[in-house]
SEZA-388662 format. One record per residue (C-alpha): x, y, z; chain. Coordinates in steps of 0.5 Angstrom, whole numbers, plus 500, padded with zeros to 3 digits. Layout:
% SEZA-388662
((X,Y,Z),"A")
...
This chain:
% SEZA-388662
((506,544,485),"A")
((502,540,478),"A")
((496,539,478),"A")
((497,531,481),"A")
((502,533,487),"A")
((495,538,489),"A")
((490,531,488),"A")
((495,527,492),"A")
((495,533,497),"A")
((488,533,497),"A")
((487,527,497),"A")
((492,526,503),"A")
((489,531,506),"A")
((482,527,507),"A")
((486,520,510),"A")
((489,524,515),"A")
((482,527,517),"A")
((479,519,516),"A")
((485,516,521),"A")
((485,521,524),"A")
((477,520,527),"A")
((478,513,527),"A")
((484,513,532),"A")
((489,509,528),"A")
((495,509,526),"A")
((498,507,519),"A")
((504,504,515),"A")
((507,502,509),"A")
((510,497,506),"A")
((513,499,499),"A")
((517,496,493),"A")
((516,498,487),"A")
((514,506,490),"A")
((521,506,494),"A")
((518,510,499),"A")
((513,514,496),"A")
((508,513,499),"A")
((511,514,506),"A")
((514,520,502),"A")
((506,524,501),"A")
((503,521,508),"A")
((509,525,511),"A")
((509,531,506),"A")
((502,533,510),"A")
((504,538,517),"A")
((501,534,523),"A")
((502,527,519),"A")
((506,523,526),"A")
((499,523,530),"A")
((496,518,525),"A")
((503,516,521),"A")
((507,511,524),"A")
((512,509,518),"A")
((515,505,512),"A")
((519,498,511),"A")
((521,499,504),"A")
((522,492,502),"A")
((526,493,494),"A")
((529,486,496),"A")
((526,479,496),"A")
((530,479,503),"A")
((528,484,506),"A")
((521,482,504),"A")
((522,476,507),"A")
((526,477,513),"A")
((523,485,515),"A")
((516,483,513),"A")
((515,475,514),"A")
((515,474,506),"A")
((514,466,506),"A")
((520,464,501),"A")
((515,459,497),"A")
((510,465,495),"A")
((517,468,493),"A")
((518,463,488),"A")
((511,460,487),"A")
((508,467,486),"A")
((514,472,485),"A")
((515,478,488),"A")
((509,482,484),"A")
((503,478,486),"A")
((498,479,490),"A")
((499,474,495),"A")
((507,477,496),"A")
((503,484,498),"A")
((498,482,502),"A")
((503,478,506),"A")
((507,485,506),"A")
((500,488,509),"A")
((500,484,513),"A")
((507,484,515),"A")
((507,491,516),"A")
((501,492,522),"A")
((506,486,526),"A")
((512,490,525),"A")
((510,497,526),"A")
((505,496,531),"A")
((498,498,526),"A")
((492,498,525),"A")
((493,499,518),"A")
((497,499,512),"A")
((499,499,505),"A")
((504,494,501),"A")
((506,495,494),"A")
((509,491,489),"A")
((510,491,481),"A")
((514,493,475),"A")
((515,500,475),"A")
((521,500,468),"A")
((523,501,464),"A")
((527,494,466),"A")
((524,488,470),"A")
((518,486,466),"A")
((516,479,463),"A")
((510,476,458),"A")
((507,475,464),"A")
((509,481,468),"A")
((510,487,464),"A")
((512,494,466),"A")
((506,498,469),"A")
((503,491,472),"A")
((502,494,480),"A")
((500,489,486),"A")
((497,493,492),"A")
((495,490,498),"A")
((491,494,504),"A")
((490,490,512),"A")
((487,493,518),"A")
((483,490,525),"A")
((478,492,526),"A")
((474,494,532),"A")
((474,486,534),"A")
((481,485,533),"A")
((479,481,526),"A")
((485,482,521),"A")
((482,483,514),"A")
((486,484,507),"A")
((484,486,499),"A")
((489,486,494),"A")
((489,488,488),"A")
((492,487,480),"A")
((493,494,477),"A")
((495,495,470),"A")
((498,502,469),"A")
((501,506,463),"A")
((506,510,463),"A")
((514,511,464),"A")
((517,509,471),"A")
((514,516,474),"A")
((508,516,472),"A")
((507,508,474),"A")
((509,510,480),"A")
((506,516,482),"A")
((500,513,480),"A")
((501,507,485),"A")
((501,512,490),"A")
((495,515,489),"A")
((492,509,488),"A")
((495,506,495),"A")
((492,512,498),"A")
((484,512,495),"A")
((484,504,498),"A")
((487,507,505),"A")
((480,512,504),"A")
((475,507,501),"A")
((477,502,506),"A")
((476,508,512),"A")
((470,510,509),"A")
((467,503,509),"A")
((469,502,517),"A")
((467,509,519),"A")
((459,507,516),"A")
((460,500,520),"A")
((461,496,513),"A")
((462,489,514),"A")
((465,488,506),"A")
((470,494,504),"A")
((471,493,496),"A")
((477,496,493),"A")
């Protein structure tokens, strides 16, 4: 096992124990990772008592269609931008019936990139309700280097950090979660 499967173990590890204590449930939704984020969640023994799934939604149809993607933000924003995965977030706690989720969408390469966009750029999205029922959602634009597995492989572990910040901040009764 590398040193970054032990982190993310470490890591996983940790949310578990935080979901866990907060009684919620979790899911992903997944573009760019292709369902590694669900794949390191799921690694963990135990991991359906706070692990409900994953949509991968690699497609712009799936993304609408599964998640409820508005087509205009698709075309207006594109695919990798915050305002598609927060809609993706979003989509996931109606579509798995959670309490929380994280949605990923970017440009892992070597392909796909533009001016704008360029390889390495990653758009995450985390929502969740809170004990009121109140849905909230951050997201956020990260610029990551390397090859498609390092790009990808440091979006998971990126995705899992915000799941725990934003556990962190609930389970202290925090109003603002900053990602």
């Amino acid at each position: 096992m590398g040193h970054r499967d032990m982190e993310l173990t470490t890591q996983t590890a940790a949310l578990a124990a935080s979901l866990k204590t907060l009684g919620w449930q979790m899911g992903t939704a997944e573009s760019c990772t292709g369902g590694g984020i669900a794949y390191y969640l799921t690694e963990m023994p135990g991991s359906s008592a706070w692990f409900a799934g994953s949509v991968v939604s690699y497609s712009n149809a799936v993304k609408q269609d599964v998640l409820g993607v508005v087509a205009h933000d698709l075309i207006e924003h594109g695919a990798v931008s915050e305002q598609v995965a927060a809609q993706m977030a979003m989509g996931a706690l109606r579509v798995l019936n959670i309490d929380c989720a994280v949605a990923v969408s970017g440009v892992a390469g070597p392909g796909g990139a533009t001016a704008r966009k360029p390889v390495g750029m990653v758009c995450l999205a985390w929502s969740w309700r809170d004990a009121h029922g109140t849905t909230h959602v951050r997201h956020t634009t990260m610029h990551l280097a390397g090859d498609r597995h390092a790009v990808r492989m440091q979006t998971v572990e990126h995705a899992i950090v915000g799941m725990q910040r934003i556990c962190d901040a609930v389970s202290a009764g925090q109003s603002h979660v900053s990602i």
